[in-house]
N, C-alpha and C positions, 0 to 999 in steps of 0.2 A: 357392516363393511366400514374399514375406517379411509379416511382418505392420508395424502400421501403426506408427510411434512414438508413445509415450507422447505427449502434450501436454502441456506444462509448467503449472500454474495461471499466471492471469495473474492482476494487481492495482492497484488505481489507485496511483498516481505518488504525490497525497497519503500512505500509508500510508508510504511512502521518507520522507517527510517528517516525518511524525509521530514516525517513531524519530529521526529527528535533533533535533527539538524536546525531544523527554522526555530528551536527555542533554544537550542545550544547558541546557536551563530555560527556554526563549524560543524564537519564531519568528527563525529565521534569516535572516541576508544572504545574497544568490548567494554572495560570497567565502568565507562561513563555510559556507554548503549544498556546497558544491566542496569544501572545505579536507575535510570530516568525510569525502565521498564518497568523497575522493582516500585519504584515510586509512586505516591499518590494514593487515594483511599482504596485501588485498585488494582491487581498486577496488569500489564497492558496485555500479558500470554497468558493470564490466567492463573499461572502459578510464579513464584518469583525463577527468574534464569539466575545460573551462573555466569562468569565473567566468559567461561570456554562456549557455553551456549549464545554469548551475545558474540563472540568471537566468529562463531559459525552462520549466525544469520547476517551478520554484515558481510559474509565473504558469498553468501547465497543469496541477495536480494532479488533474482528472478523467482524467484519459490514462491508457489499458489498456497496462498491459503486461508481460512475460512473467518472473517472479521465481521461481527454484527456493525460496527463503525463504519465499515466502508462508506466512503461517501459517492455518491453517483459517478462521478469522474476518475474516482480510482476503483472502481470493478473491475474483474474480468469481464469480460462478455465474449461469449463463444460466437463465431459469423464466419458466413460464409467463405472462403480465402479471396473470392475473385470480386466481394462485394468490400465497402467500408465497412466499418468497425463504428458502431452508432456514437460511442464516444471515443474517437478520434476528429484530431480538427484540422483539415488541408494545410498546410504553408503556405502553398500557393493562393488559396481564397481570402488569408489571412492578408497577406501581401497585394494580391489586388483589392482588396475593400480598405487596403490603408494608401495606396496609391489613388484612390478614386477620390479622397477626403481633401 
């Protein structure tokens, strides 16, 4: 009997984005979203994008999808609607633990 494979975490598309931003300094063009993607000993997608393919994940940053990188804080996590989200962080508790200081 084999057992089941692991599931990779998944994560929005934005978060791809976000690290190409903080080494840019700025929001990207598709060209320059492609050039960083393509870049490196590694494609960040796996294979290299075109400029039309960087073009469409910058306009789709809600899009789930599967990054062995994901770091803890940028997972998805499936939860219950009426409970928190294990990695979400209140404003409000934020805001009173920095008032109490």
């Amino acid at each position: 009997m084999s057992t089941p494979a692991a599931r990779l975490p998944k994560m929005m598309i934005g978060f791809v984005v976000r690290r190409c931003v903080v080494e840019l300094g700025r929001r990207p063009t598709a060209a320059e979203f492609a050039a960083w993607a393509n870049g490196g000993p590694a494609n960040i997608f796996g294979r290299p994008i075109s400029e039309a393919e960087a073009g469409l994940i910058l306009r789709h940053q809600a899009r789930l999808v599967t990054a062995r990188s994901a770091a803890d804080d940028e997972q998805y996590v499936e939860f219950d609607a009426l409970a928190a989200a294990p990695n979400v962080v209140r404003l409000a508790g934020v805001r009173a633990a920095r008032a109490r200081r």
